[in-house]
PyMOL Python script that loads the backbone (N, CA, C, O; Angstrom):
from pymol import cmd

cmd.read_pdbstr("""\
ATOM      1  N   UNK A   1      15.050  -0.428 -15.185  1.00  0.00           N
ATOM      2  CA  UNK A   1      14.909  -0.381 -13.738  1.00  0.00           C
ATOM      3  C   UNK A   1      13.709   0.439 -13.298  1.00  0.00           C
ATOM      4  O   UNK A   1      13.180   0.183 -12.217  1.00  0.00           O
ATOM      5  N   UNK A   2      13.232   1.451 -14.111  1.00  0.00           N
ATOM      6  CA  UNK A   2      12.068   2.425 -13.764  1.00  0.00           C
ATOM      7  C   UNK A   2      10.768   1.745 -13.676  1.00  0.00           C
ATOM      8  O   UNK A   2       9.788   2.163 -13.059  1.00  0.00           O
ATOM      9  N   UNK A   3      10.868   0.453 -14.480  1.00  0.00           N
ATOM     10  CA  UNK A   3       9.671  -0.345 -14.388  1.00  0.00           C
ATOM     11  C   UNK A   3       9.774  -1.122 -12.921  1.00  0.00           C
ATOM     12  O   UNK A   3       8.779  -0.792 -12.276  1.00  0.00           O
ATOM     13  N   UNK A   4      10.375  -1.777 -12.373  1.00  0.00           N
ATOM     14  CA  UNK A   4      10.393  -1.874 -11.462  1.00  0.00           C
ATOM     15  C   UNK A   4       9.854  -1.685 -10.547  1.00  0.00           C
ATOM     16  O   UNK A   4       9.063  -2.370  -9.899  1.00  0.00           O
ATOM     17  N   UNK A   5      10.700   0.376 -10.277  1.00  0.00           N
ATOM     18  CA  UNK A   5       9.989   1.000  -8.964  1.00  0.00           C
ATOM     19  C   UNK A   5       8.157   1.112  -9.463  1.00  0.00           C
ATOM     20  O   UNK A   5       7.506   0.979  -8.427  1.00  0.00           O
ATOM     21  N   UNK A   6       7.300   1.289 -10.572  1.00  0.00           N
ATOM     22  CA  UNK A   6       6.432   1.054 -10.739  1.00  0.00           C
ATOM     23  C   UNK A   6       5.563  -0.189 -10.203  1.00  0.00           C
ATOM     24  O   UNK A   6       4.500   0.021  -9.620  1.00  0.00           O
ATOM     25  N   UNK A   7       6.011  -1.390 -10.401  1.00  0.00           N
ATOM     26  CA  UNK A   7       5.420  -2.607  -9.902  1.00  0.00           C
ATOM     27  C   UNK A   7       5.880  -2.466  -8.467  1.00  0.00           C
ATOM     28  O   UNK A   7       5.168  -3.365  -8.020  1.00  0.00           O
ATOM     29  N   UNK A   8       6.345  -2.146  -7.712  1.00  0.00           N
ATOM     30  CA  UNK A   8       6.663  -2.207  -6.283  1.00  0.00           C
ATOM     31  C   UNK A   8       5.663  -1.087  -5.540  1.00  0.00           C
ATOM     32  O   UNK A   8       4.978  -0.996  -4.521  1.00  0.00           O
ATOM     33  N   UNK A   9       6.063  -0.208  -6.841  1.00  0.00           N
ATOM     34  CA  UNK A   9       4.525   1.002  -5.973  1.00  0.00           C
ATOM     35  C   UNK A   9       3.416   0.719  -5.926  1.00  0.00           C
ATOM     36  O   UNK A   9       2.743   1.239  -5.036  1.00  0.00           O
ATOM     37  N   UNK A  10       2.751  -0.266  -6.912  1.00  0.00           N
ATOM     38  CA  UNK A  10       1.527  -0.500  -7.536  1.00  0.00           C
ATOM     39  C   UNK A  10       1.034  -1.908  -6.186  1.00  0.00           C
ATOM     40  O   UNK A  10      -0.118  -2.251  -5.920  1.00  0.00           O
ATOM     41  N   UNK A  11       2.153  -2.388  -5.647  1.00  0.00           N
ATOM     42  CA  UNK A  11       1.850  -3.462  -4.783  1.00  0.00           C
ATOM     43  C   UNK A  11       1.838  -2.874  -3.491  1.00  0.00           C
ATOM     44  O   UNK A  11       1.254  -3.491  -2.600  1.00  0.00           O
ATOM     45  N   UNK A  12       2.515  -1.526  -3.173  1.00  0.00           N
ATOM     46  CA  UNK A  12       2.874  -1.008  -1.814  1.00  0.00           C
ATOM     47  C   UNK A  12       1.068  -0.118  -2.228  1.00  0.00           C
ATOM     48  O   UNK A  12       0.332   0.038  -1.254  1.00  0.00           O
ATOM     49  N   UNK A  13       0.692   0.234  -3.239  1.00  0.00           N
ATOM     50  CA  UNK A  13      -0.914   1.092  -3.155  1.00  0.00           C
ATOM     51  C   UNK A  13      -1.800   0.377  -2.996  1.00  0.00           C
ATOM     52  O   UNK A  13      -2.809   0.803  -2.433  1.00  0.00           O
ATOM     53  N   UNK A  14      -1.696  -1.358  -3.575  1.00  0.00           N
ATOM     54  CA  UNK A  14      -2.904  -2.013  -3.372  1.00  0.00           C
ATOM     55  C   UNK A  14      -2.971  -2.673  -1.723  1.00  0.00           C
ATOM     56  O   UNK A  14      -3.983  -2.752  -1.027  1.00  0.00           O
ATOM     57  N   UNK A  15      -1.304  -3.188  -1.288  1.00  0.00           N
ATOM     58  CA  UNK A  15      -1.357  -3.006   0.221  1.00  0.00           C
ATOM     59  C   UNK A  15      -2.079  -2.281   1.217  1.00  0.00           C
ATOM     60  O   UNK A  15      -2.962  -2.714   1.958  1.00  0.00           O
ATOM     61  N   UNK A  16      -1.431  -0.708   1.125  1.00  0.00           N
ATOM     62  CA  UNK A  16      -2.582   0.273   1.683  1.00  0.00           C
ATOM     63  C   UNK A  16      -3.240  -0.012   1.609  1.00  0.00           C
ATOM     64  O   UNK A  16      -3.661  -0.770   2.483  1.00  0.00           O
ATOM     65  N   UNK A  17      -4.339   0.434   0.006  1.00  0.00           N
ATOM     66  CA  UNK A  17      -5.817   0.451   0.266  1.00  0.00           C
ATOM     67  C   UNK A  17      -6.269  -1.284   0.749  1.00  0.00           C
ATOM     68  O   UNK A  17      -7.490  -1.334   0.900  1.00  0.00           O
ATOM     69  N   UNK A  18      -5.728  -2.382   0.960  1.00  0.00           N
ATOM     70  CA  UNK A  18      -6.276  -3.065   1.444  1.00  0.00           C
ATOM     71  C   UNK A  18      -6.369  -2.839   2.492  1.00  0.00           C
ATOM     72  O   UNK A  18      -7.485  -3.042   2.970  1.00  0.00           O
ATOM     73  N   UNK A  19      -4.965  -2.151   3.693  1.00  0.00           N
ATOM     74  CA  UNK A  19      -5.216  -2.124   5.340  1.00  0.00           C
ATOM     75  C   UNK A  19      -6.025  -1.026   5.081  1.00  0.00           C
ATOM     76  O   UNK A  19      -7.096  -1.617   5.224  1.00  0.00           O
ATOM     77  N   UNK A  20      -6.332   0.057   4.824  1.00  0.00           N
ATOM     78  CA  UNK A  20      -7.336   1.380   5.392  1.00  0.00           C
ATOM     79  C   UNK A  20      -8.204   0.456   4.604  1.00  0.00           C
ATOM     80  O   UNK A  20      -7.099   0.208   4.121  1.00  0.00           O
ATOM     81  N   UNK A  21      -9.076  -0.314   3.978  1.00  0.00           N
ATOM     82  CA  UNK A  21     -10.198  -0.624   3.452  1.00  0.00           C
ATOM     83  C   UNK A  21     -10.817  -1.526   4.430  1.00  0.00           C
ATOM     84  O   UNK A  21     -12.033  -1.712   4.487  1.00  0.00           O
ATOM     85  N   UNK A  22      -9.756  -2.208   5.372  1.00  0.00           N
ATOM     86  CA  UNK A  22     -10.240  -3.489   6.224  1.00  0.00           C
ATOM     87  C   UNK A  22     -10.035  -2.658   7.934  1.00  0.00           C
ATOM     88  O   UNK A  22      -9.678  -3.428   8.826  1.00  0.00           O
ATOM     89  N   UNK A  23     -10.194  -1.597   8.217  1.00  0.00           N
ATOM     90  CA  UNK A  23      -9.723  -0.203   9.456  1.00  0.00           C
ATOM     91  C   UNK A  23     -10.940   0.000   9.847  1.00  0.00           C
ATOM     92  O   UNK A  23     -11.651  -0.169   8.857  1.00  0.00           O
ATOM     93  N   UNK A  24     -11.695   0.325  10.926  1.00  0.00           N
ATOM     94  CA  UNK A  24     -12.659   0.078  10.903  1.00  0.00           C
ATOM     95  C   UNK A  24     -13.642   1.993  10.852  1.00  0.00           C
ATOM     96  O   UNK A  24     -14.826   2.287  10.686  1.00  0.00           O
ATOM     97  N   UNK A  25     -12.103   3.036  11.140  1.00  0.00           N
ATOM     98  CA  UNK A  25     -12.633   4.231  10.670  1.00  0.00           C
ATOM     99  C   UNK A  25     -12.102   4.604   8.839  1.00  0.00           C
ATOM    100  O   UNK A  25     -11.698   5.679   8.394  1.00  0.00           O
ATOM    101  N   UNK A  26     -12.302   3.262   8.092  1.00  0.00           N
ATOM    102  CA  UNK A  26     -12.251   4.131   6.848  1.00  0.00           C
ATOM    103  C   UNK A  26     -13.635   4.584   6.448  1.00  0.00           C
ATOM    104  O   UNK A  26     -14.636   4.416   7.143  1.00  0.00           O
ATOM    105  N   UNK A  27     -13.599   5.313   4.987  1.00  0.00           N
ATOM    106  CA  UNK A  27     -14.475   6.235   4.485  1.00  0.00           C
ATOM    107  C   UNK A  27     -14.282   6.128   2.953  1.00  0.00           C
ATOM    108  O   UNK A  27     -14.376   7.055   2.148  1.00  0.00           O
ATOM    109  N   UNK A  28     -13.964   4.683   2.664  1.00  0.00           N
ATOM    110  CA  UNK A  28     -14.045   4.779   1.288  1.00  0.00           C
ATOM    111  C   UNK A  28     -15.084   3.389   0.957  1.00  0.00           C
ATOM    112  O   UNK A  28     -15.247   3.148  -0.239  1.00  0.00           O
ATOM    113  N   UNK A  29     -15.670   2.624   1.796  1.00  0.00           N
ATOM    114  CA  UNK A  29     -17.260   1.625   1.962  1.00  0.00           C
ATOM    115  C   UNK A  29     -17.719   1.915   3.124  1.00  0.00           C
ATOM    116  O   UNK A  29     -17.261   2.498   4.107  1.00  0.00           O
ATOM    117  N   UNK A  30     -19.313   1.106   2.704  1.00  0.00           N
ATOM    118  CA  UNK A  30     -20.064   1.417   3.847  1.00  0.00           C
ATOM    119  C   UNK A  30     -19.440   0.664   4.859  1.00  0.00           C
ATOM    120  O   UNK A  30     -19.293   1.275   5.917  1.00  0.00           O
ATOM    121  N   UNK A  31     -18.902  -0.869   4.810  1.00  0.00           N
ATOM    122  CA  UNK A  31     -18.782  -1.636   5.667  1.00  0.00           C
ATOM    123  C   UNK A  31     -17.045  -1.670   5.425  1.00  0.00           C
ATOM    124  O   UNK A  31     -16.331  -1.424   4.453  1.00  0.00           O
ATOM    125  N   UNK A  32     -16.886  -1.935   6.282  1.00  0.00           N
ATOM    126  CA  UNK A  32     -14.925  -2.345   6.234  1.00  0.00           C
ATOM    127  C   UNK A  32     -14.623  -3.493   5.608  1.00  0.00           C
ATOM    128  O   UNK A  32     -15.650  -4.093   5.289  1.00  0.00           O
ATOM    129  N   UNK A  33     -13.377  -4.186   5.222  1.00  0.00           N
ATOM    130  CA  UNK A  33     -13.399  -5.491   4.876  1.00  0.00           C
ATOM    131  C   UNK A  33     -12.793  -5.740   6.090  1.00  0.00           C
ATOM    132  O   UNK A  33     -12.338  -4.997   6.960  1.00  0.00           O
ATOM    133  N   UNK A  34     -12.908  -7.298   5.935  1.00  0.00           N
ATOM    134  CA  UNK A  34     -12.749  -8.600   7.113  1.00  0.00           C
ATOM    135  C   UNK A  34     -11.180  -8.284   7.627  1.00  0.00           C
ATOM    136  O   UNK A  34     -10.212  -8.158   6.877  1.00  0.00           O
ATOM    137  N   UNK A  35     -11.174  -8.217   8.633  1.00  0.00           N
ATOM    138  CA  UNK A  35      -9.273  -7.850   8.852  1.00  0.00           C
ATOM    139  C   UNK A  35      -8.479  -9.411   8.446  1.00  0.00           C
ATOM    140  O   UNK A  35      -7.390  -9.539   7.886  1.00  0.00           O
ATOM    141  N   UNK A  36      -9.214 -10.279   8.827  1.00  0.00           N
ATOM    142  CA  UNK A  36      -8.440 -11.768   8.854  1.00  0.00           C
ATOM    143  C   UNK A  36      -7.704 -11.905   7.329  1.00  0.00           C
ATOM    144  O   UNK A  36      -6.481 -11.961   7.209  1.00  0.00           O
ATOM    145  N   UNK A  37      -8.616 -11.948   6.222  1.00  0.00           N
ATOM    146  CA  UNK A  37      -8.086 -12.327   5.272  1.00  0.00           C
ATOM    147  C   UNK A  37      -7.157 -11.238   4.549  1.00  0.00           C
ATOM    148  O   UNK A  37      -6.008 -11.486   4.184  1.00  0.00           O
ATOM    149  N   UNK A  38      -7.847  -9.904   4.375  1.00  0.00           N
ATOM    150  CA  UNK A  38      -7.009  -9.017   3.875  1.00  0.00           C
ATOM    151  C   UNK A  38      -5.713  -7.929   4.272  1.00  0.00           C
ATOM    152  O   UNK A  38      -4.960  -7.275   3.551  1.00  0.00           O
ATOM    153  N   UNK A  39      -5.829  -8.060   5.753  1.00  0.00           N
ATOM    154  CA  UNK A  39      -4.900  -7.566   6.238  1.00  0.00           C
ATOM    155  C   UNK A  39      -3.192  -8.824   5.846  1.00  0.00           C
ATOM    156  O   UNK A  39      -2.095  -8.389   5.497  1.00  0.00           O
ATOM    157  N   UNK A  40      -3.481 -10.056   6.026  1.00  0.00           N
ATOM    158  CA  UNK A  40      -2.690 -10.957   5.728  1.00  0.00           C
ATOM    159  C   UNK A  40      -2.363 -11.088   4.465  1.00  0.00           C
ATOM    160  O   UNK A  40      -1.260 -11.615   4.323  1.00  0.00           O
ATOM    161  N   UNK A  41      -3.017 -10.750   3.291  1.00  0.00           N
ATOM    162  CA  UNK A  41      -2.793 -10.298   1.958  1.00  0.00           C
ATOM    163  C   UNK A  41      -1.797  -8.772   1.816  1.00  0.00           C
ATOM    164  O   UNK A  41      -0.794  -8.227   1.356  1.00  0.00           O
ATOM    165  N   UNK A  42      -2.952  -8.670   2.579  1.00  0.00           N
ATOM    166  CA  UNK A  42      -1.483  -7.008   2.706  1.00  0.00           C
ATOM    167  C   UNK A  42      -0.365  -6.787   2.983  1.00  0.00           C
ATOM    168  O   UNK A  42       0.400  -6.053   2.358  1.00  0.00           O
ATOM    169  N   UNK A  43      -0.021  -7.714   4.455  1.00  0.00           N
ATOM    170  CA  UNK A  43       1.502  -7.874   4.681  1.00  0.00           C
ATOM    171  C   UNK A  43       2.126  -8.553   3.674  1.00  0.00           C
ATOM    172  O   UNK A  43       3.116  -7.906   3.334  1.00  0.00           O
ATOM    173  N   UNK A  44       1.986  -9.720   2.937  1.00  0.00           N
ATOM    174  CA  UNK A  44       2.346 -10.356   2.101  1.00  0.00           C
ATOM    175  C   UNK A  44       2.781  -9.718   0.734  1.00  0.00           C
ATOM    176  O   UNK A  44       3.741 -10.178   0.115  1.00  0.00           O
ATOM    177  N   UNK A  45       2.045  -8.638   0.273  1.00  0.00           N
ATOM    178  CA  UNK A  45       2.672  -7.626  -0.711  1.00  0.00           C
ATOM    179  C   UNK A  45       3.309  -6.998   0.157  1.00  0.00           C
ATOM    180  O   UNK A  45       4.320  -7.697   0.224  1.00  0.00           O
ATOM    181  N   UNK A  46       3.466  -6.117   0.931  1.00  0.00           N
ATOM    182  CA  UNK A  46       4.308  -5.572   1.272  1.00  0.00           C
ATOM    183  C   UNK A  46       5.930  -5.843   1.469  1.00  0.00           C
ATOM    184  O   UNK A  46       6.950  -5.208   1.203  1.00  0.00           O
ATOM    185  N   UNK A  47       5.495  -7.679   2.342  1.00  0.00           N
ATOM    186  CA  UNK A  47       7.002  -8.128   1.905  1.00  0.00           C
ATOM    187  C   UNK A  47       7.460  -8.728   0.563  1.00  0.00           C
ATOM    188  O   UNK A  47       8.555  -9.262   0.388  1.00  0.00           O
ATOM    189  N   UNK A  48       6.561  -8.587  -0.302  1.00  0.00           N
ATOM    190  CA  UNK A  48       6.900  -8.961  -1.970  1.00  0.00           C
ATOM    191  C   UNK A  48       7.658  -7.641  -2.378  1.00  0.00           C
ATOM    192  O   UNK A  48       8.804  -7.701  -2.824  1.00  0.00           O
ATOM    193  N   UNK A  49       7.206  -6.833  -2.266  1.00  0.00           N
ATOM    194  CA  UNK A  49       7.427  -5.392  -2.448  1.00  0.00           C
ATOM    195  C   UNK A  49       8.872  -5.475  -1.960  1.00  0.00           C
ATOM    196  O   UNK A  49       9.863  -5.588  -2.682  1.00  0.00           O
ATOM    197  N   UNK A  50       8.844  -5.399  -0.582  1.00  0.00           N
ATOM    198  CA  UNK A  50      10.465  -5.267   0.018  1.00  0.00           C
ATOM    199  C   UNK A  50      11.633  -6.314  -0.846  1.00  0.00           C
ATOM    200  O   UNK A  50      12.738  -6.087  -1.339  1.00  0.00           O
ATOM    201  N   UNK A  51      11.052  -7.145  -0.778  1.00  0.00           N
ATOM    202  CA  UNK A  51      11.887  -8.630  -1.279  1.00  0.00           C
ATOM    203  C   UNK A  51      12.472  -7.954  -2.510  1.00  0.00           C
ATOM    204  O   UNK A  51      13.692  -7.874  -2.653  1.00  0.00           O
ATOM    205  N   UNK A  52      11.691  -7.512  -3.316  1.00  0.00           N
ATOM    206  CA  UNK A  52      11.242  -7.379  -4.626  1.00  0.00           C
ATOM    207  C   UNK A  52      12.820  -6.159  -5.025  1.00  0.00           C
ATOM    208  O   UNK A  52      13.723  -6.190  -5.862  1.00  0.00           O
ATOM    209  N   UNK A  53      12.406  -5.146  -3.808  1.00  0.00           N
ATOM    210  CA  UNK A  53      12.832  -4.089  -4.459  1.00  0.00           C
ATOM    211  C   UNK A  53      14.649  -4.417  -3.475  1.00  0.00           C
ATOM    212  O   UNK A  53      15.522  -3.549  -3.446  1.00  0.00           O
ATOM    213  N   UNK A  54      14.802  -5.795  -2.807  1.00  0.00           N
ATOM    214  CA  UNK A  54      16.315  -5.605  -2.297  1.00  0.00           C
ATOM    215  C   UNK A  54      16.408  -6.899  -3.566  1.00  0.00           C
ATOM    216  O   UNK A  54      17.464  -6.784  -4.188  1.00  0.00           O
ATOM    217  N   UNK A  55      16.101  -7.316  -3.742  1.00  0.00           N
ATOM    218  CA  UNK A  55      16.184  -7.950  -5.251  1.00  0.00           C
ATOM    219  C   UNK A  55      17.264  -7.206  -6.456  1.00  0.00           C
ATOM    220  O   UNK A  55      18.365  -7.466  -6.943  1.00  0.00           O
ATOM    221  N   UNK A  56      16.333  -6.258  -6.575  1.00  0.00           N
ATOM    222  CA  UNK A  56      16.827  -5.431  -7.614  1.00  0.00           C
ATOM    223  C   UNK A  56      17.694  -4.144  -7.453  1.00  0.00           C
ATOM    224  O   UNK A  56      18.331  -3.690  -8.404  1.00  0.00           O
ATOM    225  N   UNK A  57      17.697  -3.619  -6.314  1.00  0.00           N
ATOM    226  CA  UNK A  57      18.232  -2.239  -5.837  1.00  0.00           C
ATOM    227  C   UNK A  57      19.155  -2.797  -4.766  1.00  0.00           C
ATOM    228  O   UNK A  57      18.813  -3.703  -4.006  1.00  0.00           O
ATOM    229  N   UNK A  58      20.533  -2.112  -4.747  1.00  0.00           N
ATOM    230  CA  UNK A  58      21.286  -2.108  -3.312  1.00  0.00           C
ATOM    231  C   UNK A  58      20.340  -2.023  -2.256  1.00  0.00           C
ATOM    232  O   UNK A  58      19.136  -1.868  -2.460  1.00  0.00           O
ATOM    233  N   UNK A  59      20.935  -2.134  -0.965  1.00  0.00           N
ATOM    234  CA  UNK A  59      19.811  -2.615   0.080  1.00  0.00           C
ATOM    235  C   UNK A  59      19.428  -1.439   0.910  1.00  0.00           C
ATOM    236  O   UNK A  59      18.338  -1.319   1.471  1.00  0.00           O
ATOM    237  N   UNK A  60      20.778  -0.254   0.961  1.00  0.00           N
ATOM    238  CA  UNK A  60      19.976   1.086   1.243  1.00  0.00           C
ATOM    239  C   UNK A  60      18.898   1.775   0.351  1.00  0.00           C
ATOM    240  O   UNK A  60      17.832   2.351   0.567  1.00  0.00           O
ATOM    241  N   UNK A  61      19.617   1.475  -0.708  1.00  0.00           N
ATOM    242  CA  UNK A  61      17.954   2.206  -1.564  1.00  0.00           C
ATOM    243  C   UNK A  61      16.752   1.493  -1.575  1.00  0.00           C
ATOM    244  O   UNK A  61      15.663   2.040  -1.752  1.00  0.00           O
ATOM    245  N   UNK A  62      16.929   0.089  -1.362  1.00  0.00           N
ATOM    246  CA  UNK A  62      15.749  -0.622  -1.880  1.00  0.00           C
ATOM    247  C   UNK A  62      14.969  -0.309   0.140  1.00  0.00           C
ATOM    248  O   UNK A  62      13.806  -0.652   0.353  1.00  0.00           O
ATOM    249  N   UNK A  63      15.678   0.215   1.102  1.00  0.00           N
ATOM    250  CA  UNK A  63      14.818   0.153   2.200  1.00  0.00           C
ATOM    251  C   UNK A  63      14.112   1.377   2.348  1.00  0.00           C
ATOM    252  O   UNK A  63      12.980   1.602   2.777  1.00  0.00           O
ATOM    253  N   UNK A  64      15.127   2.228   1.846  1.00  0.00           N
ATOM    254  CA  UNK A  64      14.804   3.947   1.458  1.00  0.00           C
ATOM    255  C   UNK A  64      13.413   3.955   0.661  1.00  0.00           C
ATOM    256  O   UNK A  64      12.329   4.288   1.139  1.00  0.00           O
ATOM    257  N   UNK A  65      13.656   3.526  -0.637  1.00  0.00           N
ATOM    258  CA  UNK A  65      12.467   3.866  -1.520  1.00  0.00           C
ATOM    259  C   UNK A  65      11.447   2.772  -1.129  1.00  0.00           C
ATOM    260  O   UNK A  65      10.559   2.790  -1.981  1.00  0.00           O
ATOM    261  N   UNK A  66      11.197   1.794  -0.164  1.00  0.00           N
ATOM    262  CA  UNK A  66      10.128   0.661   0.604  1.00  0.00           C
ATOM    263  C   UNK A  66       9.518   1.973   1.639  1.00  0.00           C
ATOM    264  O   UNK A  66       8.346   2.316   1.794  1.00  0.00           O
ATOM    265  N   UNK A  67      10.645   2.488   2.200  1.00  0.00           N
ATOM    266  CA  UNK A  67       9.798   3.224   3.564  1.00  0.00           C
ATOM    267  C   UNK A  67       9.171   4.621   2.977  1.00  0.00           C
ATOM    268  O   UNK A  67       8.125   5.072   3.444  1.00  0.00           O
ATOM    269  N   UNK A  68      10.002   5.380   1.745  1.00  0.00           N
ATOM    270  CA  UNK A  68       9.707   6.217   1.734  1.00  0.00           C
ATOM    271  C   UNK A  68       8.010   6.628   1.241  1.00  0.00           C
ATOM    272  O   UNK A  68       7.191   7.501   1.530  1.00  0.00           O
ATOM    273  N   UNK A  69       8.083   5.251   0.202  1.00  0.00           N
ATOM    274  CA  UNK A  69       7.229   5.038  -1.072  1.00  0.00           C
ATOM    275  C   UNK A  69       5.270   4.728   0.137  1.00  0.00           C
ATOM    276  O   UNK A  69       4.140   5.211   0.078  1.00  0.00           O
ATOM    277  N   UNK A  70       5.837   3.890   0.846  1.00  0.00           N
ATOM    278  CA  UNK A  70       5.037   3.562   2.301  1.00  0.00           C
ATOM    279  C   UNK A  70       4.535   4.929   3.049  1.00  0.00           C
ATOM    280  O   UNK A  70       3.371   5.069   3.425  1.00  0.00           O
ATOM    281  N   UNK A  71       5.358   5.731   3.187  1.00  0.00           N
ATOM    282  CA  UNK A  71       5.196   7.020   3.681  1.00  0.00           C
ATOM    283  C   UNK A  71       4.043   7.894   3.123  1.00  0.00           C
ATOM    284  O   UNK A  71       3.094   8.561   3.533  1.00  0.00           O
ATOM    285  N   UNK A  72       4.784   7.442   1.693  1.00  0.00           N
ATOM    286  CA  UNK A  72       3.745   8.607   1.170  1.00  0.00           C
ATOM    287  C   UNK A  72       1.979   8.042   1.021  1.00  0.00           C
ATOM    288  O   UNK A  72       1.000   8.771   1.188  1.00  0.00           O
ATOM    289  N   UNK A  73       1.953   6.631   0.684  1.00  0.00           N
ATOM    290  CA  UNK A  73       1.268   6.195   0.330  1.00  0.00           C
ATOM    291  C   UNK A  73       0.030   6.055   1.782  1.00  0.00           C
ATOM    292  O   UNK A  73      -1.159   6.375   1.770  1.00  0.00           O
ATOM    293  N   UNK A  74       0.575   5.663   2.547  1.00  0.00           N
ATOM    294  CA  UNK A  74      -0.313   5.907   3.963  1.00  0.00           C
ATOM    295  C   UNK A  74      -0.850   7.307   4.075  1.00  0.00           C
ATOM    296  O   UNK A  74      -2.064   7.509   4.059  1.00  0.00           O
ATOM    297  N   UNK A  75       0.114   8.373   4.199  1.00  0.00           N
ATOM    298  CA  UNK A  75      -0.324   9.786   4.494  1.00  0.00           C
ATOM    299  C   UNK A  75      -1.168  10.202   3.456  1.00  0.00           C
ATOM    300  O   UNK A  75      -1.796  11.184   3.854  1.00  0.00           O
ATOM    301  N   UNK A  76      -1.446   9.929   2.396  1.00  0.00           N
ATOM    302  CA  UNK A  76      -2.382  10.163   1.371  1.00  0.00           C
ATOM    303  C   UNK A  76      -3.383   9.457   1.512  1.00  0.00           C
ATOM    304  O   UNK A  76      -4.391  10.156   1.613  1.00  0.00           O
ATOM    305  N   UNK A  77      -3.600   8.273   1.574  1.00  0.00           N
ATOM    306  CA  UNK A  77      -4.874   6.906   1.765  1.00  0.00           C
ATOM    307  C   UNK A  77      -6.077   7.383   1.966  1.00  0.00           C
ATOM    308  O   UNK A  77      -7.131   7.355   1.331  1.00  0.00           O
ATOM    309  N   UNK A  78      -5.542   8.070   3.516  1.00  0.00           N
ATOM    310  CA  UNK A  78      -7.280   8.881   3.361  1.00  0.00           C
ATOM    311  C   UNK A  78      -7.908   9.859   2.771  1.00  0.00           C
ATOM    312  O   UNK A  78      -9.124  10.014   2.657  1.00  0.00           O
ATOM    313  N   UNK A  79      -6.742  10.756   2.263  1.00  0.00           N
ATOM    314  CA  UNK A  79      -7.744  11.823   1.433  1.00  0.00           C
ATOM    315  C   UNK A  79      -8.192  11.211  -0.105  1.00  0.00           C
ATOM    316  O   UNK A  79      -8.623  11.949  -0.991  1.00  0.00           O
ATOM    317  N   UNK A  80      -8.053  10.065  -0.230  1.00  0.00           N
ATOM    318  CA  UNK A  80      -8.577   9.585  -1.625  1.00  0.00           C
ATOM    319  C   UNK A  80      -9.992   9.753  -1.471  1.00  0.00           C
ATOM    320  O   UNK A  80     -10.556  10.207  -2.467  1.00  0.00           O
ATOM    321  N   UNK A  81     -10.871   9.446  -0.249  1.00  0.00           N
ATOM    322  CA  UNK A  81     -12.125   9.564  -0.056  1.00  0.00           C
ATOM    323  C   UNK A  81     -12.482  11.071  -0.456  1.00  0.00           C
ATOM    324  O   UNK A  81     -13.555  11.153  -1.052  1.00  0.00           O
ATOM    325  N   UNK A  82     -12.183  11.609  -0.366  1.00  0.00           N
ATOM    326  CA  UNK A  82     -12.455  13.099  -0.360  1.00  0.00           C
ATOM    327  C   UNK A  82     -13.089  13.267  -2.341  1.00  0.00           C
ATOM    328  O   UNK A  82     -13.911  14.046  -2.824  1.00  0.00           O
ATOM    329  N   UNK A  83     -12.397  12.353  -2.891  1.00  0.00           N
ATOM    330  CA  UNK A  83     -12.717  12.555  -4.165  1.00  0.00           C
ATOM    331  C   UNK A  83     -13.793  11.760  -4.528  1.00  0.00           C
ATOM    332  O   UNK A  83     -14.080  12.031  -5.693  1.00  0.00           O
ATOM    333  N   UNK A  84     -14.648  10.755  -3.996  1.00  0.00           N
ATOM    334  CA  UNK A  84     -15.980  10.102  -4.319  1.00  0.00           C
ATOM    335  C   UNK A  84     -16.793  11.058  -4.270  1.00  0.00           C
ATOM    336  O   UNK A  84     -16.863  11.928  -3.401  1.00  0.00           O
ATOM    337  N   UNK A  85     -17.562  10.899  -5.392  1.00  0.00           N
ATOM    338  CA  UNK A  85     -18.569  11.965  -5.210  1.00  0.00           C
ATOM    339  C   UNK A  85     -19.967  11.252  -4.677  1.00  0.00           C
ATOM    340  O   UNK A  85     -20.206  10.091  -5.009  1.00  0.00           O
ATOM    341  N   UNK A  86     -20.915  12.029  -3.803  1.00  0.00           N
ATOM    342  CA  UNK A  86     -22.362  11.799  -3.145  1.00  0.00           C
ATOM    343  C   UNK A  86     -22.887  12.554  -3.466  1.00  0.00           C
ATOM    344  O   UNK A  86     -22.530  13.731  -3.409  1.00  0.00           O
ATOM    345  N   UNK A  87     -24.218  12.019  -4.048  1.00  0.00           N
ATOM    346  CA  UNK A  87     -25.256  12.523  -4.991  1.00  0.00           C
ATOM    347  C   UNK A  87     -26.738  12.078  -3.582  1.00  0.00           C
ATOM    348  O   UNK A  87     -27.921  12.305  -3.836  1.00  0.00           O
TER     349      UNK A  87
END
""", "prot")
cmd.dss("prot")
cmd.show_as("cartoon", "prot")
cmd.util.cbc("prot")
cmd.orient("prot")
């Protein structure tokens, strides 16, 4: 089951960084990506993710560890920039 919450996180991180990558104040490219295509990629993992994890988990945990896992993953997003280095 631990593999699992792994593949659900790994789809709820590439979600994120797709919405803050396609935002038009991110800071991790020069240019943003296109909102049309990747924001719609993004919701789409996200509800793979959800699907995924009431799939496999009772439906309080699987909404618990969707929102919580979401939580964290947004409130962090932007300080990933902080670690590119400029030369």
């Amino acid at each position: 089951m631990m593999i699992w919450h792994g593949v659900y996180f790994l789809l709820i991180c590439t979600s994120a960084a797709l919405i803050y990558a396609s935002h038009k104040n991110q800071l991790w490219l020069t240019k943003p990506l296109a909102i049309k295509p990747w924001r719609y990629v993004a919701l789409s993992l996200q509800l793979v993710a959800l699907g995924g994890e009431l799939a496999v988990f009772t439906t309080t945990s699987a909404i618990f560890g969707w929102l919580a896992m979401n939580m964290l993953v947004f409130t962090c997003m932007p300080f990933v920039s902080l670690f590119k280095r400029t030369h």
